[in-house]
mmJSON file of the N, C-alpha and C atoms, coordinates in Angstrom:
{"data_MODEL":{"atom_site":{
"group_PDB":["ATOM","ATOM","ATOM","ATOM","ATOM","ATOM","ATOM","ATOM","ATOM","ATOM","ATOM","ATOM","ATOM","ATOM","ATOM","ATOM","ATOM","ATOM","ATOM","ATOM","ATOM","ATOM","ATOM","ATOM","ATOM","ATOM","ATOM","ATOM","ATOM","ATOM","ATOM","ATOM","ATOM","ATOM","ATOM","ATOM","ATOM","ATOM","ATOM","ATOM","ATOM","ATOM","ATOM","ATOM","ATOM","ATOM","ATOM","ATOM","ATOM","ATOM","ATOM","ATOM","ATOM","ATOM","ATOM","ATOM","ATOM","ATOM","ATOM","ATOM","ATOM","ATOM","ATOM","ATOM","ATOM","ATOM","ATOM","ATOM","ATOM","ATOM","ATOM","ATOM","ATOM","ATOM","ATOM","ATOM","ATOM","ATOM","ATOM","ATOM","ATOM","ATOM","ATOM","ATOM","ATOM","ATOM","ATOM","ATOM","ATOM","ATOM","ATOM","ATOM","ATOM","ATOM","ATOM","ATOM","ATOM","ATOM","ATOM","ATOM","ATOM","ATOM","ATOM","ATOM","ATOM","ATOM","ATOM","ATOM","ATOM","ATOM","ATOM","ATOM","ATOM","ATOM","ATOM","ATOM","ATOM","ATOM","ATOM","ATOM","ATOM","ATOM","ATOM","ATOM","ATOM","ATOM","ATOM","ATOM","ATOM","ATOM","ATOM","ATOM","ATOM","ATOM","ATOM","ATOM","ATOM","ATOM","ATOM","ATOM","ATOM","ATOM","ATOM","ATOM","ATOM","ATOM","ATOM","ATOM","ATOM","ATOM","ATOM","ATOM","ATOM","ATOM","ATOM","ATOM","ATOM","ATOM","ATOM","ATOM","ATOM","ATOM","ATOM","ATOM","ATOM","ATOM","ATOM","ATOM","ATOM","ATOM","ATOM","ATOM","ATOM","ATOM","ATOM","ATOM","ATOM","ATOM","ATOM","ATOM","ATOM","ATOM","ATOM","ATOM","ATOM","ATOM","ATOM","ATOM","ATOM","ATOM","ATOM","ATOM","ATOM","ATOM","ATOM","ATOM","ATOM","ATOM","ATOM","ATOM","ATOM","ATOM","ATOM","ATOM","ATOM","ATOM","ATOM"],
"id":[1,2,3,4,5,6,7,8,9,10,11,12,13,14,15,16,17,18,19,20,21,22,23,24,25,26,27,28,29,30,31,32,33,34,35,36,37,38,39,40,41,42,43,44,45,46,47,48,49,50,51,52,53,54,55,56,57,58,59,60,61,62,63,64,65,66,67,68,69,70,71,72,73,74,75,76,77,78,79,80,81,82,83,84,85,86,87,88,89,90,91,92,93,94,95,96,97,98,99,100,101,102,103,104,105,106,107,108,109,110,111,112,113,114,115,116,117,118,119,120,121,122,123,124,125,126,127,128,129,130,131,132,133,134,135,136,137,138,139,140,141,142,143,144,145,146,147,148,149,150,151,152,153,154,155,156,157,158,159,160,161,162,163,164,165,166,167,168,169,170,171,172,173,174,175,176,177,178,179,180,181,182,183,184,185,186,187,188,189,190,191,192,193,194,195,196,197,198,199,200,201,202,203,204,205,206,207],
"type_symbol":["N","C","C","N","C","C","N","C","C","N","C","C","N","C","C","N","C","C","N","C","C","N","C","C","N","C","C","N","C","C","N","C","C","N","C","C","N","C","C","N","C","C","N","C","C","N","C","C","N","C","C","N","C","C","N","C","C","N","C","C","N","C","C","N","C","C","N","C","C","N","C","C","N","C","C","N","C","C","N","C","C","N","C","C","N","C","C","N","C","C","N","C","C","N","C","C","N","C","C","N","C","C","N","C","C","N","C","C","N","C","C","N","C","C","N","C","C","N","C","C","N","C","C","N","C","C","N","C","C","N","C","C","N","C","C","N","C","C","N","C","C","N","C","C","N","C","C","N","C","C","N","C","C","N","C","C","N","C","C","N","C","C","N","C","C","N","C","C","N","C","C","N","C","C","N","C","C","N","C","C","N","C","C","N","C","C","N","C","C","N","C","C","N","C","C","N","C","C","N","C","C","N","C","C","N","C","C"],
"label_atom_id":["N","CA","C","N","CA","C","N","CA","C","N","CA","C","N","CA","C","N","CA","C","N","CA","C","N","CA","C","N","CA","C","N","CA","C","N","CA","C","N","CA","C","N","CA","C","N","CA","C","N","CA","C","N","CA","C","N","CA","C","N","CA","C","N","CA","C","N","CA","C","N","CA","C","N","CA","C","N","CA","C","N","CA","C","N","CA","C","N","CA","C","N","CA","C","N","CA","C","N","CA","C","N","CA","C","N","CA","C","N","CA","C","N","CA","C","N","CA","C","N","CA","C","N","CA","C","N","CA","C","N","CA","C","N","CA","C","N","CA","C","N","CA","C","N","CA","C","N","CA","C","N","CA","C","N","CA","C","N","CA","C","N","CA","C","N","CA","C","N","CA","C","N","CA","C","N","CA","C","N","CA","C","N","CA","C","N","CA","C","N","CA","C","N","CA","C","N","CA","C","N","CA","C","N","CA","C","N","CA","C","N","CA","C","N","CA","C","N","CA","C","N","CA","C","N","CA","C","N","CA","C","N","CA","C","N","CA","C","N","CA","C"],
"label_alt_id":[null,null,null,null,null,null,null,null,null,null,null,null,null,null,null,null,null,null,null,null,null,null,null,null,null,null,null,null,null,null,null,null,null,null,null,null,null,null,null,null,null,null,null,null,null,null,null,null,null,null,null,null,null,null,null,null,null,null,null,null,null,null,null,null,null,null,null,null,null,null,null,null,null,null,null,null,null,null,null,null,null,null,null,null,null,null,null,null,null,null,null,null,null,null,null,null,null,null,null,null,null,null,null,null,null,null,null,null,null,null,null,null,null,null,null,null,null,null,null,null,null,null,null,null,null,null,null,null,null,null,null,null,null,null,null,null,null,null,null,null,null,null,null,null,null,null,null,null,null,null,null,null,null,null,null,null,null,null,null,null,null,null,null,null,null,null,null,null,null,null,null,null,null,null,null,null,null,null,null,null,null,null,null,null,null,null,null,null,null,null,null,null,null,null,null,null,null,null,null,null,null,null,null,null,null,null,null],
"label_comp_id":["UNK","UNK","UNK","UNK","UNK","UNK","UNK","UNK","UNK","UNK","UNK","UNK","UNK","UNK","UNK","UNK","UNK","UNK","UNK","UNK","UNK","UNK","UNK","UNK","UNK","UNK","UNK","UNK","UNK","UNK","UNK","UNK","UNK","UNK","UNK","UNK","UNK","UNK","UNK","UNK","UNK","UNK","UNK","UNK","UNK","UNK","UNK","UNK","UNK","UNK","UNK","UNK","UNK","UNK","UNK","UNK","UNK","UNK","UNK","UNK","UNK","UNK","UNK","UNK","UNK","UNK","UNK","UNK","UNK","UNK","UNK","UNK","UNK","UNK","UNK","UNK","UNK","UNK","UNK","UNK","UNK","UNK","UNK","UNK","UNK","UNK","UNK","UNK","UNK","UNK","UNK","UNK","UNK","UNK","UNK","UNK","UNK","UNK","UNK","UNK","UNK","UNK","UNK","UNK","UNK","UNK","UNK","UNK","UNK","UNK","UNK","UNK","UNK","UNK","UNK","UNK","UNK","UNK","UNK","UNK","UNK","UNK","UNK","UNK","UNK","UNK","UNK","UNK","UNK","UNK","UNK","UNK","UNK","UNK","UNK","UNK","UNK","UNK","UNK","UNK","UNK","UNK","UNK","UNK","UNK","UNK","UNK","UNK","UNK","UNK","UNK","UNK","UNK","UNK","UNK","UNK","UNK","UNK","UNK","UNK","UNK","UNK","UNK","UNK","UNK","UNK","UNK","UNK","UNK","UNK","UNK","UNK","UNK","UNK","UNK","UNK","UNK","UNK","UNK","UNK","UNK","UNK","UNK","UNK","UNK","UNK","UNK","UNK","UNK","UNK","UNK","UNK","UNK","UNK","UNK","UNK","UNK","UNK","UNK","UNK","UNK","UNK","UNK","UNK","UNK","UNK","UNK"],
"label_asym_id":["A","A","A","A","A","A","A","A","A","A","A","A","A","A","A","A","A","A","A","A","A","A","A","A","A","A","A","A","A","A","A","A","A","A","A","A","A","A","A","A","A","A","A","A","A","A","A","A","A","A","A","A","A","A","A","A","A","A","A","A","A","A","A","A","A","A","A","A","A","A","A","A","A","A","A","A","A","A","A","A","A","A","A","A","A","A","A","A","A","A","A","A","A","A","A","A","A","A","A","A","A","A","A","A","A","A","A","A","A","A","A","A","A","A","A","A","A","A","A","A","A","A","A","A","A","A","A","A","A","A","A","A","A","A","A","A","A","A","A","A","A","A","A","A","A","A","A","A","A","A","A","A","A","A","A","A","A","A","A","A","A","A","A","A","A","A","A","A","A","A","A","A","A","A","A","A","A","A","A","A","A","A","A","A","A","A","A","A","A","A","A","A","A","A","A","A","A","A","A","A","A","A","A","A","A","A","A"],
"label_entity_id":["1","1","1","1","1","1","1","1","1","1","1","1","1","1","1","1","1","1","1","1","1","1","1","1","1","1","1","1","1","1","1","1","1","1","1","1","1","1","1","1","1","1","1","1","1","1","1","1","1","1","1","1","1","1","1","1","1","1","1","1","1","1","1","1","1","1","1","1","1","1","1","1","1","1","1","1","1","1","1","1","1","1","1","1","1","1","1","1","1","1","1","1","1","1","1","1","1","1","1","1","1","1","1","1","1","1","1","1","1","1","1","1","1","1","1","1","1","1","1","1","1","1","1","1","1","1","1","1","1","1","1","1","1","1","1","1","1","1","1","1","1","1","1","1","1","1","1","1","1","1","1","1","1","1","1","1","1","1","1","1","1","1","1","1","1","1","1","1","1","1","1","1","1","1","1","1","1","1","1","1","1","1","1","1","1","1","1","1","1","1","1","1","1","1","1","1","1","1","1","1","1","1","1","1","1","1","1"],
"label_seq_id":[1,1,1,2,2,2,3,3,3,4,4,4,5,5,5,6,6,6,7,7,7,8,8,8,9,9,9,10,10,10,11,11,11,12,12,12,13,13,13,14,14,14,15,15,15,16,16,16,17,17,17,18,18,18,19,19,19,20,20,20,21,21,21,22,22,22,23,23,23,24,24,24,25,25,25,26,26,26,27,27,27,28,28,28,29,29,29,30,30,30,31,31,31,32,32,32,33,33,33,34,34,34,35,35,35,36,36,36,37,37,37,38,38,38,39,39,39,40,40,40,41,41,41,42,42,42,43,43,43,44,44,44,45,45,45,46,46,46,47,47,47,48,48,48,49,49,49,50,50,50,51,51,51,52,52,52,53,53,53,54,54,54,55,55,55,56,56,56,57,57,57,58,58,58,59,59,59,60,60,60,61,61,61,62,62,62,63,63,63,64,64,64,65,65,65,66,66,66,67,67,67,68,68,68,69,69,69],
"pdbx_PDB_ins_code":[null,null,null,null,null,null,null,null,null,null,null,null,null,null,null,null,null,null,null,null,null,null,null,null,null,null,null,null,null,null,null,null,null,null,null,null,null,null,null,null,null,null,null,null,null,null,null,null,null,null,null,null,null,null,null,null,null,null,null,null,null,null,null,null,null,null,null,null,null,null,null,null,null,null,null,null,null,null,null,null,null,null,null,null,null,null,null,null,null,null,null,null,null,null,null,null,null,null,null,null,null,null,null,null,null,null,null,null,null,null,null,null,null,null,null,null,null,null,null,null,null,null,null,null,null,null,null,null,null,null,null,null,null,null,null,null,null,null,null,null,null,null,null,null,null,null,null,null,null,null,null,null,null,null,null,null,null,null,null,null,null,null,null,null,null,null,null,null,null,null,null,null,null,null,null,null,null,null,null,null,null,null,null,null,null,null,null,null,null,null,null,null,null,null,null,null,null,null,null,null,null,null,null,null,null,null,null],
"Cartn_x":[111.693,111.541,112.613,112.099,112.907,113.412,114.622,115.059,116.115,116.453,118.292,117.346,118.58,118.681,117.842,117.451,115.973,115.194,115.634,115.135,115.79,116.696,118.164,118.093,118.149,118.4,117.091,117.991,116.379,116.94,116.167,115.953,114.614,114.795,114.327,113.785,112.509,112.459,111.355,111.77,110.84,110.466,109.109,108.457,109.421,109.144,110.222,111.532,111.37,112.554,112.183,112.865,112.897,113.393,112.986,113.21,113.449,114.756,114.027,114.404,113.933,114.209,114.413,115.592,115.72,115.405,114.629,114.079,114.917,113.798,114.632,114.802,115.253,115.076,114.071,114.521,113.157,113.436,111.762,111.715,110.182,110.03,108.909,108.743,107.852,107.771,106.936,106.706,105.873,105.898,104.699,104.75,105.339,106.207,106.339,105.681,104.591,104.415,102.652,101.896,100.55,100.4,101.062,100.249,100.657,99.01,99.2,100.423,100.387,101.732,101.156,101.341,100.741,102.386,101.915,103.493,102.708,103.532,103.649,104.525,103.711,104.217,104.51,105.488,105.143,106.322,105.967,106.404,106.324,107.848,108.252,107.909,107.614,107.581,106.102,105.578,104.24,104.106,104.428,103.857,104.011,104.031,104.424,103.889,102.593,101.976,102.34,102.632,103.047,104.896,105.022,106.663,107.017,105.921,106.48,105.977,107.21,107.501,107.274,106.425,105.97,106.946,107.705,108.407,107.604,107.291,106.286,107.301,108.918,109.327,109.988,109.44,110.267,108.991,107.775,106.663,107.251,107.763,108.091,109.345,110.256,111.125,110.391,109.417,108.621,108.079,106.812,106.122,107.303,108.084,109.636,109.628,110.019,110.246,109.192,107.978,107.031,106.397,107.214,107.194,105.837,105.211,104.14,104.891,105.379,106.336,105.98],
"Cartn_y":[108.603,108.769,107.931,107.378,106.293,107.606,107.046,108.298,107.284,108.227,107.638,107.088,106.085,105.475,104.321,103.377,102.78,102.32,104.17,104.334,103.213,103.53,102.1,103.494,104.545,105.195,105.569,105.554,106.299,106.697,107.826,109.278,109.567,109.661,109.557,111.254,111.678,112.607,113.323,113.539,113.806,115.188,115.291,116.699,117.932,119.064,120.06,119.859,118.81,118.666,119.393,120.33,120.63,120.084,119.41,118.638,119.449,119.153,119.809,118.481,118.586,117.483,117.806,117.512,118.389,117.981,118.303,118.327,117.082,116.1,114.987,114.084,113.879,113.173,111.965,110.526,109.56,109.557,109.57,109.142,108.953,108.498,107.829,108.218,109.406,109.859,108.783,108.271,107.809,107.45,107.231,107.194,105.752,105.28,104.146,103.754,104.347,103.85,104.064,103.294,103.821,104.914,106.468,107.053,108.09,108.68,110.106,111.101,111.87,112.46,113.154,114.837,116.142,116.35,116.906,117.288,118.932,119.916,120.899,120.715,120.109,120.508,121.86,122.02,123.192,122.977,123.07,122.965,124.087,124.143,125.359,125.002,123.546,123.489,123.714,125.155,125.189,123.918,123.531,122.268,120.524,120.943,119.865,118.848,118.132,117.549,116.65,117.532,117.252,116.729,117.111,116.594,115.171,114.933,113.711,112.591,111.59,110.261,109.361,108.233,107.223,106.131,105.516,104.252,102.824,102.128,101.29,99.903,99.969,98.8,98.651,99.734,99.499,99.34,98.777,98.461,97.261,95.978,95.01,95.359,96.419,97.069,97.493,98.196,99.191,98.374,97.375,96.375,95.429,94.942,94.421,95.362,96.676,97.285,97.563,97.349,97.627,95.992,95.23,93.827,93.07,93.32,93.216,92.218,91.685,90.919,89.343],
"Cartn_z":[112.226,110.817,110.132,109.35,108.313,107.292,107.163,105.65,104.521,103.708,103.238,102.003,101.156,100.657,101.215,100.187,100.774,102.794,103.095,103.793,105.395,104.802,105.865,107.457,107.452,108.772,109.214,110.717,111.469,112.539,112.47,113.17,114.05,115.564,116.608,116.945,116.467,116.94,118.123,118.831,120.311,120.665,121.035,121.461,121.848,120.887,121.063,120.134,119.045,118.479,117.149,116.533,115.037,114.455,112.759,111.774,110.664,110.017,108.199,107.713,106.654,105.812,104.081,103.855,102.259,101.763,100.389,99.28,98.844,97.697,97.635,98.328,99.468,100.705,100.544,100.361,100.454,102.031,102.674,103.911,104.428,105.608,105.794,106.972,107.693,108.827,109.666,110.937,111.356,112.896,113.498,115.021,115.61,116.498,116.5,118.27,118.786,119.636,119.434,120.934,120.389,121.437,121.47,122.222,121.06,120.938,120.104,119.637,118.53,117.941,117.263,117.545,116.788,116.361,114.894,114.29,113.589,113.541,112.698,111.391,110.34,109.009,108.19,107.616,107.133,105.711,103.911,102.925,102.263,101.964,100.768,99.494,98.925,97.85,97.233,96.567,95.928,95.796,94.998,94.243,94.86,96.078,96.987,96.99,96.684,96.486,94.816,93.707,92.564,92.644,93.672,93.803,94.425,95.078,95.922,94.776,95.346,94.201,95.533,94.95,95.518,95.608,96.494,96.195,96.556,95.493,95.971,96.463,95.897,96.005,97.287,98.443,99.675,100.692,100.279,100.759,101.793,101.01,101.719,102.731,102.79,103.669,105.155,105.147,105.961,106.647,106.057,106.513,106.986,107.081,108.185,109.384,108.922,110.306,111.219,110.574,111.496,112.193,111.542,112.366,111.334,110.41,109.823,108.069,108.479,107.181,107.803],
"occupancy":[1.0,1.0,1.0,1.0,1.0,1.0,1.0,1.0,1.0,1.0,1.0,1.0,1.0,1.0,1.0,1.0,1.0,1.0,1.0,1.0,1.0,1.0,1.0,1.0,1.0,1.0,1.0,1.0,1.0,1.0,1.0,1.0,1.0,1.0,1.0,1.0,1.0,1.0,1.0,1.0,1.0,1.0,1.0,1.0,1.0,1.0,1.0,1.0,1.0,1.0,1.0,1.0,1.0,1.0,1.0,1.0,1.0,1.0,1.0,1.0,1.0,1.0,1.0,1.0,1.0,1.0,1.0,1.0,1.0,1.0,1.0,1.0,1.0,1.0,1.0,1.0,1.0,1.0,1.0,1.0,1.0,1.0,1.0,1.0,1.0,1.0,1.0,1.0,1.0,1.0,1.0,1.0,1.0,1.0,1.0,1.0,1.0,1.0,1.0,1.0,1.0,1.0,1.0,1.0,1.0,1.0,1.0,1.0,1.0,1.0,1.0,1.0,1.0,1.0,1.0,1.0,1.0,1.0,1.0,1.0,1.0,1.0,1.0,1.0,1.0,1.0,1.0,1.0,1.0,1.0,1.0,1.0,1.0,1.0,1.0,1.0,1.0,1.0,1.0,1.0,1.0,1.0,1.0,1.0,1.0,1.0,1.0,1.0,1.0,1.0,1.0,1.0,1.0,1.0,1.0,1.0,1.0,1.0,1.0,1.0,1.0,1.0,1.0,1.0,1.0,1.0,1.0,1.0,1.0,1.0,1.0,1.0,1.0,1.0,1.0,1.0,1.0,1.0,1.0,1.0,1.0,1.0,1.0,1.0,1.0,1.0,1.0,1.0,1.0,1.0,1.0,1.0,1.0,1.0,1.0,1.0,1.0,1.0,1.0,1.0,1.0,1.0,1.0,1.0,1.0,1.0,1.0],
"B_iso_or_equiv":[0.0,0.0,0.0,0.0,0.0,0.0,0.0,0.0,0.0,0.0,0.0,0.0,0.0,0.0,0.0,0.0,0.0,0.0,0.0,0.0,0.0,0.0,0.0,0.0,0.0,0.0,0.0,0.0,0.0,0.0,0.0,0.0,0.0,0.0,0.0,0.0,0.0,0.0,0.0,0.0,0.0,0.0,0.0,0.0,0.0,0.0,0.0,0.0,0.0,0.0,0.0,0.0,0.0,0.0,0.0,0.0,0.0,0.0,0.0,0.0,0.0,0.0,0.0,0.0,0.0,0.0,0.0,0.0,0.0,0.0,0.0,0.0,0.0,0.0,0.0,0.0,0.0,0.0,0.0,0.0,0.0,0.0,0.0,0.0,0.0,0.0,0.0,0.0,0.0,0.0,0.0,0.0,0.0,0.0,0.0,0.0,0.0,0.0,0.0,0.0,0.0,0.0,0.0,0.0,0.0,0.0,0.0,0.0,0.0,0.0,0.0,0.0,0.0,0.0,0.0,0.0,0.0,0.0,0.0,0.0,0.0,0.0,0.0,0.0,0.0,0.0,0.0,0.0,0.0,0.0,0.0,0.0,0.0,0.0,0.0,0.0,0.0,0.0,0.0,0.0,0.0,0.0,0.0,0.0,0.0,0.0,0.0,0.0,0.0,0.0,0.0,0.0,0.0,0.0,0.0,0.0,0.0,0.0,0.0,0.0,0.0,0.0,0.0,0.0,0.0,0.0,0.0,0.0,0.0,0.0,0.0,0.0,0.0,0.0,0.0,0.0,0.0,0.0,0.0,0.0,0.0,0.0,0.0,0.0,0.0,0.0,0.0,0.0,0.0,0.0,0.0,0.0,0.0,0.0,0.0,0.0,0.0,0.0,0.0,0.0,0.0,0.0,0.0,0.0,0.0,0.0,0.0],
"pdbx_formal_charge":[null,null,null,null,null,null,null,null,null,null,null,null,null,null,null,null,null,null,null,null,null,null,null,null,null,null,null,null,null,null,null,null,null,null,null,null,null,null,null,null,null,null,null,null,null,null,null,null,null,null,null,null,null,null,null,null,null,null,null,null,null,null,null,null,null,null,null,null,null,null,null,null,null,null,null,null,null,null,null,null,null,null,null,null,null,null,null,null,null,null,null,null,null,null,null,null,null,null,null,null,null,null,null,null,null,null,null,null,null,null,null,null,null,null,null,null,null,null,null,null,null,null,null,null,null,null,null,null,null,null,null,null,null,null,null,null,null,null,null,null,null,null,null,null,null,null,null,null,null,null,null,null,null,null,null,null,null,null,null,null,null,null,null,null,null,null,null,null,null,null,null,null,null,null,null,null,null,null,null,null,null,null,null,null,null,null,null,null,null,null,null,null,null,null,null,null,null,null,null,null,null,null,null,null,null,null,null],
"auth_seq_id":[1,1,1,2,2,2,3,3,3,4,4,4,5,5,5,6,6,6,7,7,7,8,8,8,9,9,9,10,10,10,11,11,11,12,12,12,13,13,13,14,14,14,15,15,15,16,16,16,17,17,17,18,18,18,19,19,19,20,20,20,21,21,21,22,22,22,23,23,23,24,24,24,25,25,25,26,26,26,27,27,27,28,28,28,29,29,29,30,30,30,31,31,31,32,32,32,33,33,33,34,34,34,35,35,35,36,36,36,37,37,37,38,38,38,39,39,39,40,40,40,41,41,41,42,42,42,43,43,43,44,44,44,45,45,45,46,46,46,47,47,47,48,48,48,49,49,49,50,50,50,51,51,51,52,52,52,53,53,53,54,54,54,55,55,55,56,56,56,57,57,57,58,58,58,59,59,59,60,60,60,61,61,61,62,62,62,63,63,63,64,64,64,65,65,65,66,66,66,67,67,67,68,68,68,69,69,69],
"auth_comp_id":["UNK","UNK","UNK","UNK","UNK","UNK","UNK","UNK","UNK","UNK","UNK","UNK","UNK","UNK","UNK","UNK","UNK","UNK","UNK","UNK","UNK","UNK","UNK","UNK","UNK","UNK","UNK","UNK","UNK","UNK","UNK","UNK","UNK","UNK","UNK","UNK","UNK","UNK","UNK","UNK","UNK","UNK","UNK","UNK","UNK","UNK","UNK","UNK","UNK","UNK","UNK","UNK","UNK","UNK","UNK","UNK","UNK","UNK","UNK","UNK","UNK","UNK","UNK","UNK","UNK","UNK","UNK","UNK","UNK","UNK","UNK","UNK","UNK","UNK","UNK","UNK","UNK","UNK","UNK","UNK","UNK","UNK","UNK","UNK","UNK","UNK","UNK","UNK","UNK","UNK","UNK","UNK","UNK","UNK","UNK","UNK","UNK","UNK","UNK","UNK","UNK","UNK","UNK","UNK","UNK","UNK","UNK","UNK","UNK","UNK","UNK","UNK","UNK","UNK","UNK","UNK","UNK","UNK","UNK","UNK","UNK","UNK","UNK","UNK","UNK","UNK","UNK","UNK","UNK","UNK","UNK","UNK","UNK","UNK","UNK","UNK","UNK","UNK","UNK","UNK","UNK","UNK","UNK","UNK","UNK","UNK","UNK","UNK","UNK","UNK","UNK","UNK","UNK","UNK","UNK","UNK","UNK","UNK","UNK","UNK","UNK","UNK","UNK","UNK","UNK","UNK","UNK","UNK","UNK","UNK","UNK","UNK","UNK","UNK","UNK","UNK","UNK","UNK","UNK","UNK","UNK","UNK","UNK","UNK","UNK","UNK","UNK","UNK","UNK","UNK","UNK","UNK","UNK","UNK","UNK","UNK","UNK","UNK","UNK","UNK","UNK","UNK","UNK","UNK","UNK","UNK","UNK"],
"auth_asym_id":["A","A","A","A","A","A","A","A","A","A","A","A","A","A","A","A","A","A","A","A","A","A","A","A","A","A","A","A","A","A","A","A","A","A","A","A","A","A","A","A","A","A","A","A","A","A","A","A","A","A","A","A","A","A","A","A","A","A","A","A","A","A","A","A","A","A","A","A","A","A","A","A","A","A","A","A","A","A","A","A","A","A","A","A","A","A","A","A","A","A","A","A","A","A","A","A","A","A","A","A","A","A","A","A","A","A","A","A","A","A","A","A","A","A","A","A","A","A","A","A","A","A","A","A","A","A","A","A","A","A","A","A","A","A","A","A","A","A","A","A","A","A","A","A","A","A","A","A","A","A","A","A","A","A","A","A","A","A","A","A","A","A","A","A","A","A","A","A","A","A","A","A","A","A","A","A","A","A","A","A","A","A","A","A","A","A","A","A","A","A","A","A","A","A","A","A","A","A","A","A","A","A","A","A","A","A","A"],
"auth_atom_id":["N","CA","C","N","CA","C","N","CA","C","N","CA","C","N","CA","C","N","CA","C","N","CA","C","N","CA","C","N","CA","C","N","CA","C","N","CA","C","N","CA","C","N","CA","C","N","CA","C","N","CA","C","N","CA","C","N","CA","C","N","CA","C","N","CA","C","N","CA","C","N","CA","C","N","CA","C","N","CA","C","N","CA","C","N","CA","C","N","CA","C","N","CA","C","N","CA","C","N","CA","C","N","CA","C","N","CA","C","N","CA","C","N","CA","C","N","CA","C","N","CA","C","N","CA","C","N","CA","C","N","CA","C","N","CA","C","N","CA","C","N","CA","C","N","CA","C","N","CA","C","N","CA","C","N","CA","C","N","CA","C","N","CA","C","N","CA","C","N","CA","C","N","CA","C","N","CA","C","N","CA","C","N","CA","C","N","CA","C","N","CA","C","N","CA","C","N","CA","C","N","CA","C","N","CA","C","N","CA","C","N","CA","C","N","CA","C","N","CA","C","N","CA","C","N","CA","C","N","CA","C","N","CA","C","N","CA","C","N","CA","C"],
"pdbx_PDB_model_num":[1,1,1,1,1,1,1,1,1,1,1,1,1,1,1,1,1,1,1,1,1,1,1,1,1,1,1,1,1,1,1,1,1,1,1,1,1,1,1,1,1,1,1,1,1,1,1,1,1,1,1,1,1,1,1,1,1,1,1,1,1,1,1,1,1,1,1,1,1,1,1,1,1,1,1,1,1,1,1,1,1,1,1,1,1,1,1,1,1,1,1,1,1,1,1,1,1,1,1,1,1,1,1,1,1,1,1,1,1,1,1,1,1,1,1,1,1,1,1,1,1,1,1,1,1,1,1,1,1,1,1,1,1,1,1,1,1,1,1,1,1,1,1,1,1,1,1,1,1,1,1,1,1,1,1,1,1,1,1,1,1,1,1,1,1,1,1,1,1,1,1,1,1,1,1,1,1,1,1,1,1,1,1,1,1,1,1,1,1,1,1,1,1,1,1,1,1,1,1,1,1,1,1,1,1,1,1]
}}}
């Protein structure tokens, strides 16, 4: 998982590992290999959907790390 400030750290997390992630938090969960990845989500925030903020200007960041730049 990409997190932080425009999303500069990353965090390695493997089967059996618990995550929280605080409120606020920009980050970018995602699989980095091709074999399947079941995650249990689970959000305190009712309105969770109405809370999350889109960063569109770290598009060209992401697409780098995923080698796609």
């Amino acid at each position: 998982m990409w997190y932080g400030e425009d999303l500069k750290e990353l965090l390695v997390v493997r089967a059996g590992d618990f995550l929280y992630i605080p409120s606020s938090t920009p980050h970018l969960p995602m699989n980095s290999t091709d074999q399947p990845c079941t995650a249990l989500v689970a959000r305190t925030d009712p309105n969770e959907q109405e809370s999350v903020v889109l960063l569109p200007e770290l598009d060209a960041m992401i697409a780098a790390a995923l080698g796609e730049a």
